[in-house]
N, C-alpha and C positions, 0 to 999 in steps of 0.2 A: 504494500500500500504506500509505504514514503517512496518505494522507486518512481509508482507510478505519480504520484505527486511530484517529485522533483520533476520527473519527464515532463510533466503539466506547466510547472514552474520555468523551466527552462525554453521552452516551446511562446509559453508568454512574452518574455523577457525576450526571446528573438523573433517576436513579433513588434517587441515596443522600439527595438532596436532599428527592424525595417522602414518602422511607421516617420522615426526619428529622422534618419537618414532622407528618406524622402522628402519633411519638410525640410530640413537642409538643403537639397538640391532644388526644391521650389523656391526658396528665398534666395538662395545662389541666381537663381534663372531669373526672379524677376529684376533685378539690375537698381537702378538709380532710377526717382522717384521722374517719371516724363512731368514737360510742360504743361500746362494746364490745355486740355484739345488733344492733346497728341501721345500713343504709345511708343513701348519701347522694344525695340528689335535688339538681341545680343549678336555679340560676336559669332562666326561658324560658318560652319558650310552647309550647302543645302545643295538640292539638286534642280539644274538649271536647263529651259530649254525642251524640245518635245523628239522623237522619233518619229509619230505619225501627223504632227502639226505640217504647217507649210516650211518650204523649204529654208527658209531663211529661219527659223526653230532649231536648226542643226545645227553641231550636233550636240546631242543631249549629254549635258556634264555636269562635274562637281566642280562649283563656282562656290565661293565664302567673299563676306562682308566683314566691315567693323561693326561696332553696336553703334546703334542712331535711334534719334526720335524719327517718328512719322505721323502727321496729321491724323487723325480716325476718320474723319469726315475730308470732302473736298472741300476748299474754299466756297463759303456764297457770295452772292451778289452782297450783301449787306456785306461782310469783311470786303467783299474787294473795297468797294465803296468809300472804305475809312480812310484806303492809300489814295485812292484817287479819287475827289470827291467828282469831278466832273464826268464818272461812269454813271450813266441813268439805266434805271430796269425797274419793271412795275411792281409798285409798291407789295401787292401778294405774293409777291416772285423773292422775299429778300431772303428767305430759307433756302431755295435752288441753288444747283451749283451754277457759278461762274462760267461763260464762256469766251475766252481771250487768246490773243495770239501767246506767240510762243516769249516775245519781249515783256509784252506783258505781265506775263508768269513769273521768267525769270527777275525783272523789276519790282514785283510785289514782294517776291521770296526774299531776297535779300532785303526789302523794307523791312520785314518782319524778321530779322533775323535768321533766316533759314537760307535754305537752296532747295535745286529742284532734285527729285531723287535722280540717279544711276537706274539702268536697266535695273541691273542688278539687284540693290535695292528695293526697288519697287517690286519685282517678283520676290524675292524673297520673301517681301510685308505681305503679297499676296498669298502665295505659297504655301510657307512654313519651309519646312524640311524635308516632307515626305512626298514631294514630288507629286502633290492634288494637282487634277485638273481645273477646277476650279475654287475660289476661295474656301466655299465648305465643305467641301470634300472632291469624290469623282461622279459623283451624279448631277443631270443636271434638273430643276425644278423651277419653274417660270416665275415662283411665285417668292423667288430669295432676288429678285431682280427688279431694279426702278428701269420701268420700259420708257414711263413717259414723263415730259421732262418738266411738265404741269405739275409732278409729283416732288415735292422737298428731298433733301438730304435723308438719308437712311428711314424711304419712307414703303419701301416692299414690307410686303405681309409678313415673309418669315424674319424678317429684320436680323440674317444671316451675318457671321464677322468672319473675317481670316484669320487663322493660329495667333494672330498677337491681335488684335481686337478692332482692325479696320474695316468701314462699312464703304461701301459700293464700290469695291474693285472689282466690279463685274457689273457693266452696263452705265447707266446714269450718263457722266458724260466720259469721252476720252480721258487720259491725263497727261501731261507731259512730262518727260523725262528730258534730263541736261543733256544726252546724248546723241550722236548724229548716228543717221542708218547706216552700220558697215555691219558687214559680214563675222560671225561668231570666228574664232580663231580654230582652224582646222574646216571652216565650213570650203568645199570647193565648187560649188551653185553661183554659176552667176547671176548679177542683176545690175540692170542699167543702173540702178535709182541706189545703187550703194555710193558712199563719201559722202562730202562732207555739205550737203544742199539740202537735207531734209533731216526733220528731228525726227525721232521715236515717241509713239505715243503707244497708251497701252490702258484696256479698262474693258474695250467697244464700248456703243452707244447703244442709244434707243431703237435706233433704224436698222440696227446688226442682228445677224439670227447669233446659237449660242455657241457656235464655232470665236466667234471672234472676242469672246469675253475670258475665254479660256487663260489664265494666270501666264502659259509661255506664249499668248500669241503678240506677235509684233505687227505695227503699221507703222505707215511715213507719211510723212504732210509737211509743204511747206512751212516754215517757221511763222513767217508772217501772212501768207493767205492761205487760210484755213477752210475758204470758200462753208462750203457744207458741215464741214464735220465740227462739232461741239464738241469744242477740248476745256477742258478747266484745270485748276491745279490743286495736285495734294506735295504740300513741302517737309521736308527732313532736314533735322537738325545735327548736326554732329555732337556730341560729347566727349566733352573737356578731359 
């Protein structure tokens, strides 16, 4: 009977051990205290890029970042507004995301102290590490998606996040990235539209079926005529 108690005892004890450990590596993982608005991405590597996406997805790898803040939301019209007050948008509209060139973006970010994400970055924030095709996982659900643009910030039914707690990097509007469109390292796919003339934008839209909302899909667009496509910005901060 004490054997079987001690076994009891020690079975506990290397249960309390496990549980221990574990908040330790959750308080490890959660980093320094974000922004107010914006989570926190750590250091690492994650897996970057698709196999069966479009060609420029290629080829799928292990890419790492440093740790950084990132926005949860996109900028709205009401925040852009404060940097520039001469931007107008109707007054219902001041929850929406922002739709701006690519000057614009970068102009704002740096007002606010930030910059615009890195591909890299920005997938990652979408991501996580396990290489999801889309921010909540691999399925996809119409109803974790802001289609139309009448709709506010984080305003879909399932009110879905990505691994570290970002809303609508999937659909809503475009976002911009500091990067110009070139080809991944090892990729040998040509394309006219690679160098340095077009930025990388990454989210899809409203007007996208759900192929192009997918966390590794890339697009290109002029920097300053953006003609159609509704880009807006979400910024990342570095830490000190």
């Amino acid at each position: 009977m004490v054997i079987t108690n001690n076994k009891m005892h020690m079975k506990t004890f290397l249960s309390l051990l496990s549980l221990l450990a574990h908040s330790l590596l959750v308080v490890a993982q959660e980093g320094p205290t974000p922004p107010e608005g914006m989570v926190y991405v750590p250091a690492g590597e994650f897996i970057m890029g698709s196999t069966y996406g479009d060609p420029d997805e290629r080829p799928r790898q292990i890419a790492s970042t440093k740790a950084f803040f990132i926005d949860k939301y996109e900028v709205s019209n009401e925040e852009f507004a404060r940097f520039d007050p001469s931007f107008k948008f109707p007054p219902e509209k001041k929850n929406n995301a922002v739709i701006v060139t690519w000057s614009q973006a970068d102009a704002y970010a740096k007002w606010a102290g930030k910059r615009l994400p890195t591909e890299k970055e920005w997938e990652k924030a979408a991501r996580g590490t396990d290489g999801r095709v889309f921010p909540w996982g691999n399925t996809y659900d119409n109803t974790y998606v802001v289609w139309d643009q009448k709709e506010t910030r984080g305003a879909s039914i399932a009110k879905p996040a990505s691994p570290y707690g970002c809303y609508d990097m999937a659909g809503s509007v475009w976002e911009w990235t500091s990067d110009w469109y070139k080809p991944y390292p090892g990729n040998t796919v040509p394309m006219e539209q690679y160098g340095e003339k077009y930025k990388v934008m990454r989210g899809g839209s409203n007007f996208n079926n759900h192929s192009f909302i997918r966390t590794s899909h890339r697009y290109y667009v002029l920097p300053e005529k953006i003609h159609v496509y509704p880009v807006g910005i979400r910024c990342v901060k570095d830490i000190d």
